[in-house]
Structure formats: C-alpha cells, structure tokens
C-alpha positions in Angstrom: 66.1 52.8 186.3 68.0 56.2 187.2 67.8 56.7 183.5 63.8 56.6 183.6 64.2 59.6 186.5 66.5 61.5 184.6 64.5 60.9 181.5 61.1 62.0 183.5 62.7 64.8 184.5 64.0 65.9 181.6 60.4 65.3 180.1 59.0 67.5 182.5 60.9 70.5 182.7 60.3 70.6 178.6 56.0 70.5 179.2 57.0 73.1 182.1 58.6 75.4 179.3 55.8 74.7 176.7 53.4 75.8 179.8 55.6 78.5 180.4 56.4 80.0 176.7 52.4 79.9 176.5 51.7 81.9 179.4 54.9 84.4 178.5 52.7 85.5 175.2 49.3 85.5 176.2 48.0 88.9 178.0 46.2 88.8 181.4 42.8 89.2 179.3 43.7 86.6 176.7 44.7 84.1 179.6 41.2 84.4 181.2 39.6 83.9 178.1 36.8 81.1 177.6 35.4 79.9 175.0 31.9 79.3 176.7 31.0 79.2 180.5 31.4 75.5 180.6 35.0 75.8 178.9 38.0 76.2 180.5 40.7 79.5 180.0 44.7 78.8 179.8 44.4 80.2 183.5 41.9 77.3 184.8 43.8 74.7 183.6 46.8 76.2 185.0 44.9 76.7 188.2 44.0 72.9 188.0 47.5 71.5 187.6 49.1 73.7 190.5 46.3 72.9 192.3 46.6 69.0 191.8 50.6 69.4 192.1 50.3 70.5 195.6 48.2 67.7 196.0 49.9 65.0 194.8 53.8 66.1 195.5 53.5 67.3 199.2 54.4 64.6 201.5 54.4 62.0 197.8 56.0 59.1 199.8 54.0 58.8 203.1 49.6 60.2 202.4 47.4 59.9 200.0 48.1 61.8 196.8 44.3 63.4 197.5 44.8 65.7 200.1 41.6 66.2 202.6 42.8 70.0 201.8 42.5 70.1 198.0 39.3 71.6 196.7 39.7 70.4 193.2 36.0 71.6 192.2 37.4 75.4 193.4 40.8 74.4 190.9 37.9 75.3 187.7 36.8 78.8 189.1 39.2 81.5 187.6 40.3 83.5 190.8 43.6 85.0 189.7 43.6 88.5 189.8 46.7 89.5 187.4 49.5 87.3 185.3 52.1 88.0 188.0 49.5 86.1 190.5 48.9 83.1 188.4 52.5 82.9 187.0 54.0 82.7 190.8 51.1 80.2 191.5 52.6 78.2 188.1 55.7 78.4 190.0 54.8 77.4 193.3 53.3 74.0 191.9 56.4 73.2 189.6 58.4 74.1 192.5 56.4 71.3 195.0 56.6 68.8 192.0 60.4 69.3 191.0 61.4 69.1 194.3 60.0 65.5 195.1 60.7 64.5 192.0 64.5 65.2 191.9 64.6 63.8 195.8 63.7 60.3 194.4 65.7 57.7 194.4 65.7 54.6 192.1 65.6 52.2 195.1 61.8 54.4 195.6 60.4 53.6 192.1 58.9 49.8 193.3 57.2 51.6 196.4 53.7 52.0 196.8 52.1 55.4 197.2 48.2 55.9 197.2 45.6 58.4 195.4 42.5 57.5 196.3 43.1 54.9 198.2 44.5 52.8 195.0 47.5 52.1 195.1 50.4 53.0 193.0 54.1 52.1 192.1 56.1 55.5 192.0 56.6 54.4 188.4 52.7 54.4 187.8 52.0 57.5 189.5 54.7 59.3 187.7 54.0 58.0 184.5 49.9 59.4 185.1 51.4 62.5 186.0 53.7 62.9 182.3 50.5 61.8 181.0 47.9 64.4 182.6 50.4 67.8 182.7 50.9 67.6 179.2 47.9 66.5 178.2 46.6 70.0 179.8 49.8 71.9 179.0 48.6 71.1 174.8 44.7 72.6 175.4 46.7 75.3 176.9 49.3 75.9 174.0 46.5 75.3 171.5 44.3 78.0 172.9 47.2 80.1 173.1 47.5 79.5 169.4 44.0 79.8 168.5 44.0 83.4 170.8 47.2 84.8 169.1 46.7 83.6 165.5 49.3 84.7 163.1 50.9 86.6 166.3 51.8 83.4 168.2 55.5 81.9 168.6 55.9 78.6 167.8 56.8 76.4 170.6 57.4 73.3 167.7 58.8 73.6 164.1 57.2 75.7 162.3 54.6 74.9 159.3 56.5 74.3 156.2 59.9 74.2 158.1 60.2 70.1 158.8 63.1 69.7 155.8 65.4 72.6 157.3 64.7 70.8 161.0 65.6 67.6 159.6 68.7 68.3 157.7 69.9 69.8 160.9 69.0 67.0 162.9 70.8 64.8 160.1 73.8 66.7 159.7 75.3 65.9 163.5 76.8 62.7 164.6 74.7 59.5 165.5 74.7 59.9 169.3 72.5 59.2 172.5 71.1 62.3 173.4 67.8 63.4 175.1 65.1 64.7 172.6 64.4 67.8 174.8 68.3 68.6 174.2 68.7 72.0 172.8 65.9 72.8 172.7 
C-alpha cells in the first residue's frame, strides 16, 4: 500500500500542474469569465476546490471532513480581486492538501475518517478526492481552451501528434515507471 500513496501523490501533483498550466495562460479577465450567470468561470471552480481542500485536509485524521466553518455556497461567488489573489489562494489549498497527504502513513489507509457524518476509509476518501479535483481541474482546462482557441498551449499531445508521442514512448526500454514521469 505505500505504492498507492506514492502513486496518489504522484497523481495529484500532475492535476495540480494541469490546474496550474491553465491558470498560467489565462488573463485575469479570461479567468472570471462565465459563460452564463448560472455557469461557473475557471476562478469559481478554483475557488470551490481550495475552498473544499481546507475543508477536508485540515485536521483529516481527527473532524469531520465538513468543517462548521466552510461556506461552500460562498465557494460559487467569484470574489477574487486579481490572478495574484486567486493563484496564492490555489496555493494555499494545495499546500493544506499536500501536506496531509504526504504525512500519511500506510498503517492510516484502513482508518476511518468522516464527511458528513459517513464514514470513510482514508483509501475511500482519497480516492473521491482524485476523482473530484480533476474532474474540476478538466471544466477548467477545457474552458481555458475554449477561451484561448488557437492561442492555447497544450497541456496533452497535441492533435495530429499521437504517432511522434508513440514512437517515443516505444523507442525506450520496457520499464516500471509512473505515467506522470517526464512529463
């Protein structure tokens, strides 16, 4: 099992740098951007992980993963007032997660933790979490995409470059390796 928290981690920090390689292109305006009023920009959902990292990573082992403190409705209201603001909130929230999730050990990943009152294995409640950031993180890099257009960077292989990816993949050894490796 310490190669599932390695693996997690590993999983992570590459949805961090997809959040963070979208953020890095997109202007203030373009980050505040919504498609309707009942839609969310790339900074709400940013807004709304932080704001459920906090909640779920401070004090993970021993209260609820809802904190009484968490105003998750407030999470949907765009309040940032520049990229620097929201970018060192990004941080803050990564920083809370990472740091309880590299302080677990394997001997932890049996325990129960609650949200909600229901309980959880660590497992389960880390394996919601790699399910729910990156599930936002990809509405965020695809409006990113649909806001830059032919400006944006890809974060993936490019259209129409899959055979060159492949043949570089091929050409190197057989070897156990983590998919976020180089890259």
């Amino acid at each position: 099992m310490e190669s599932y928290l390695v693996s997690v981690i590993k999983q992570f920090e590459y949805y961090k740098g997809l959040g963070d390689k979208t953020l890095n292109q997109l202007t203030f305006d373009e980050l505040q951007w919504q498609g309707s009023e009942t839609s969310n920009s790339v900074s709400i959902i940013a807004k709304h992980i932080v704001g459920n990292m906090l909640s779920r990573w401070t004090n993970f082992l021993t209260e609820d993963g809802e904190k009484v403190w968490r105003n998750r409705d407030a999470e949907f209201e765009d309040t940032f007032t520049s990229k620097e603001e929201l970018i060192a909130s990004w941080e803050n929230g990564w920083y809370c997660f990472f740091s309880t999730l590299k302080s677990l050990k394997t001997e932890d990943l049996e325990r129960i933790i609650y949200i909600r009152n229901e309980g959880h294995t660590v497992t389960e409640a880390i394996n919601r979490q790699l399910a729910h950031y990156p599930y936002h993180i990809g509405q965020m890099v695809f409006l990113g995409k649909l806001l830059k257009g032919d400006q944006w960077h890809s974060l993936s292989i490019p259209k129409g470059n899959s055979q060159k990816y492949n043949e570089t993949k091929f050409n190197k050894e057989k070897g156990t390796r983590h998919f976020t490796d180089n890259v």
